[in-house]
C-alpha positions in Angstrom: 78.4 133.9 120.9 76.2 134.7 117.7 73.8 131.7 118.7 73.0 132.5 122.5 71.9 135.8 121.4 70.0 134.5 118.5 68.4 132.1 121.3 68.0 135.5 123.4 66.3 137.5 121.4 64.3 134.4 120.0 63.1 134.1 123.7 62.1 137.7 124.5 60.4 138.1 121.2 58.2 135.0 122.2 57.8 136.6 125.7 56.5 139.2 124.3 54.3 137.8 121.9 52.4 135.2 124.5 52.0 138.0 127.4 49.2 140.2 126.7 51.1 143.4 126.2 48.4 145.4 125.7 48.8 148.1 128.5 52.4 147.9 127.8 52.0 150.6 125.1 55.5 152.4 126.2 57.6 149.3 127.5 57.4 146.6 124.5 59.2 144.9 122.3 60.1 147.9 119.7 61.5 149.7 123.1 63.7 146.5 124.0 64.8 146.3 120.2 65.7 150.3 120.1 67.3 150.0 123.3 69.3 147.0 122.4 70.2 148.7 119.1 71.3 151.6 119.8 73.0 150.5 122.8 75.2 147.8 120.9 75.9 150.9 117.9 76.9 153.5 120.8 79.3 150.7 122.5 80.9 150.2 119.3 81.3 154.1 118.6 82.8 154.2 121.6 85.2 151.4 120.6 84.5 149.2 124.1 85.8 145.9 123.8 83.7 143.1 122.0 83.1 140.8 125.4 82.0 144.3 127.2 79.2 144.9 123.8 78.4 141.6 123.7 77.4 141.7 127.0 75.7 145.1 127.2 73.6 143.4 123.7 72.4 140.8 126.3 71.4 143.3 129.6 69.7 145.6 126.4 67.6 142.5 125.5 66.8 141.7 129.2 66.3 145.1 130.5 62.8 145.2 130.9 61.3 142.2 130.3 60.5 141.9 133.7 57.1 144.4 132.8 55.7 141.6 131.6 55.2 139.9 134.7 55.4 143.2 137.3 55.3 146.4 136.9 57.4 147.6 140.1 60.4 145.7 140.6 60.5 144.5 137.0 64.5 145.6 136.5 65.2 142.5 139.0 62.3 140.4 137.7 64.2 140.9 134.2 67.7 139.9 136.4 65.9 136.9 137.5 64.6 135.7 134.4 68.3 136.2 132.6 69.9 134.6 135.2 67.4 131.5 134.6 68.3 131.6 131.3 71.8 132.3 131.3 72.5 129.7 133.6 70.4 127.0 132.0 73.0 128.0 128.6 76.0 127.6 130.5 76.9 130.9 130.4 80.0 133.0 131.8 79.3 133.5 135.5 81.5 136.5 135.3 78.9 137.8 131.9 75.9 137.2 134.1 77.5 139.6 137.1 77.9 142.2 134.4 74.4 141.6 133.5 72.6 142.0 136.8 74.4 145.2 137.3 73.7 147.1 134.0 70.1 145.8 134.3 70.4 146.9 137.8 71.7 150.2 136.8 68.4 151.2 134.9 66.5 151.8 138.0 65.7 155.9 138.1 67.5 155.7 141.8 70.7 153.6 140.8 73.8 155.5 140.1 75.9 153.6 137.4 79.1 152.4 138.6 80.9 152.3 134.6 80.6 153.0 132.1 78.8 150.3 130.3 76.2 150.7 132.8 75.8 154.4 132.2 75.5 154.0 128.7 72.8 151.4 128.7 70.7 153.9 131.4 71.5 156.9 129.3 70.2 154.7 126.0 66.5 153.4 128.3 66.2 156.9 129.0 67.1 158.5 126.0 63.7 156.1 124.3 61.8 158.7 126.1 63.5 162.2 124.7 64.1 161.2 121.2 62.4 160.4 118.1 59.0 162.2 119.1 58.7 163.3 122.4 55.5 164.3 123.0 54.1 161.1 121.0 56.6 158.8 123.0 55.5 160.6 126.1 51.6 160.0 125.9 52.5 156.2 125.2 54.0 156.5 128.6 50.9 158.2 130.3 48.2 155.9 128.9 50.6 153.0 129.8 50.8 154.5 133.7 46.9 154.7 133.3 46.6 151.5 132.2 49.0 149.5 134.5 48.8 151.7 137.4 45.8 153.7 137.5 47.3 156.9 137.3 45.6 159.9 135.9 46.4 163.2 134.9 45.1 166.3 133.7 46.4 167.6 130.8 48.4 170.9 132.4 49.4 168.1 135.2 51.1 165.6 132.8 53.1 168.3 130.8 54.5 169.6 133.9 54.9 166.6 135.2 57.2 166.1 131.4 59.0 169.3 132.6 60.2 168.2 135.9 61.6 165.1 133.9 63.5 167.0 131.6 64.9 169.6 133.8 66.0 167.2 136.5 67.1 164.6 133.5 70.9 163.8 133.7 73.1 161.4 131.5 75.5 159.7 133.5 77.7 158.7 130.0 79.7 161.1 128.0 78.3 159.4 124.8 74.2 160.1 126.7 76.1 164.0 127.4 77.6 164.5 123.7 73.9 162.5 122.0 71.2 163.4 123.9 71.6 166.4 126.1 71.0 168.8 123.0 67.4 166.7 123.0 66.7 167.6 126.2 67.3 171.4 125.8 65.0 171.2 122.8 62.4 169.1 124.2 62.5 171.6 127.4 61.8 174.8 125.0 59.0 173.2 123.1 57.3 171.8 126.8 58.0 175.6 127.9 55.6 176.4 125.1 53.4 173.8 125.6 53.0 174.8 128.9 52.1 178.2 128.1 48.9 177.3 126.0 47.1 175.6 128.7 
């Protein structure tokens, strides 16, 4: 088990490394890693068995490689590319199912069907809300700029951070008990933010 994901991570560090990631100033390797991290640490707070973590370690590593090659679509590029990989490593048919639905589950219109894939949405979107919001956020906007020619004023994008917030919903109880105080803090200081424009 501890070698495939050795040979996992191994692969989507060097995928990373020989894309040129540069518009990917958001979605790159230290967002897989912090993803992957704190999605294997809240699936052991929440005392999930070690086949379901081990698993949800390998959708966290795969999640979003698929920005490297597309930008829409790249949750089921990522599948793709897993599968190929899983497959090639013998892996259980039953682990790769799993797989293709958390990964699937990450879309913003999917509605997670369990729990693991809740947790590993509510852990993607949760990047966004902690650490520094407002820095985290402006990665995101250059990188929309940058990959798909989207600009925004300054008054635009924060409201545009508002909507996100307000309408933001964890599916989890552990993305409901973790991050929903974020949220409500994050939403005061865009309220003021807001304000001085």
């Amino acid at each position: 088990m501890k070698q495939l994901l050795n040979e996992i991570c191994a692969d989507v560090k060097k995928r990373f490394d020989e894309t040129d990631t540069s518009n990917l100033v958001y979605h790159n390797f230290s967002h897989t890693l912090e993803v992957t991290e704190k999605t294997v640490k809240a699936a052991h707070v929440l005392g999930l068995d070690l086949w379901t973590i081990y698993w949800l370690e390998i959708s966290a590593w795969f999640h979003d490689v698929g920005y490297l090659y597309t930008y829409h679509g790249h949750e089921d590029k990522g599948i793709e590319i897993a599968n190929d990989f899983l497959i090639k490593a013998d892996a259980d048919p039953r682990g790769i199912k799993f797989l293709n639905s958390c990964i699937s589950s990450t879309k913003m219109s999917e509605k997670p069907k369990n729990k693991a894939e809740a947790l590993l949405k509510d852990i993607d979107l949760a990047y966004g809300v902690s650490g520094n919001f407002l820095e985290r956020g402006q990665l995101l906007r250059k990188e929309w700029e940058l990959c798909l020619g989207k600009f925004y004023s300054d008054k635009d994008w924060e409201l545009l951070q508002f909507d996100f917030l307000s309408n933001l919903k964890f599916d989890s109880e552990y993305g409901q008990l973790n991050f929903a105080a974020l949220v409500r803090k994050n939403l005061i200081y865009q309220t003021e933010l807001i304000k001085g424009l």
